[in-house]
C-alpha positions in Angstrom: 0.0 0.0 0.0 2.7 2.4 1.0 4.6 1.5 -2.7 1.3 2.9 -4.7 0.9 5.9 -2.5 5.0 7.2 -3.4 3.6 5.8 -7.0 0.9 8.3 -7.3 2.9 11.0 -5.4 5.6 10.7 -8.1 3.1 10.7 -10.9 1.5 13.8 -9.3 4.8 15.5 -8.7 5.7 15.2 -12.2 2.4 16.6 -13.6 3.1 19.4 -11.0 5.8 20.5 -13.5 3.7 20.6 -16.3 0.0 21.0 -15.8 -0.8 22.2 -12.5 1.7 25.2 -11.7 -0.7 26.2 -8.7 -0.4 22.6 -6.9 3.1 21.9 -7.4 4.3 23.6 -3.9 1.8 21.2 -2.1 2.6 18.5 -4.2 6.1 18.8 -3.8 5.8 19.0 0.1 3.6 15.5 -0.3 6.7 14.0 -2.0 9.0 14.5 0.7 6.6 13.2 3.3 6.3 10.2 1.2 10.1 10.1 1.0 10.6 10.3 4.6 8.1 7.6 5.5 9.9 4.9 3.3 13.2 6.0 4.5 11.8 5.7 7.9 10.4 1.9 7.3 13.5 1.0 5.8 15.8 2.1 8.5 13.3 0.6 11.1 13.3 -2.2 9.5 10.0 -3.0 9.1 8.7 -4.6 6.3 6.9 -2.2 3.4 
């Protein structure tokens, strides 16, 4: 579950450069959070 949420960040976050210039800040923000949750799961150890 956690893979197709980064998956549809990603996809977002990329259509953020293109299409929605307005979104992009928010999108970008959703990105890192996404980022920082898998890093955090890996680290833990946890399995994603």
């Amino acid at each position: 579950m956690l893979w197709t949420i980064i998956v549809i960040l990603v996809v977002l976050w990329l259509l953020g450069f293109s299409v929605f210039h307005v979104a992009g800040g928010l999108i970008h923000i959703l990105l890192v959070i996404a980022v920082i949750v898998l890093v955090v799961k890996l680290v833990t150890g946890r399995g994603v």
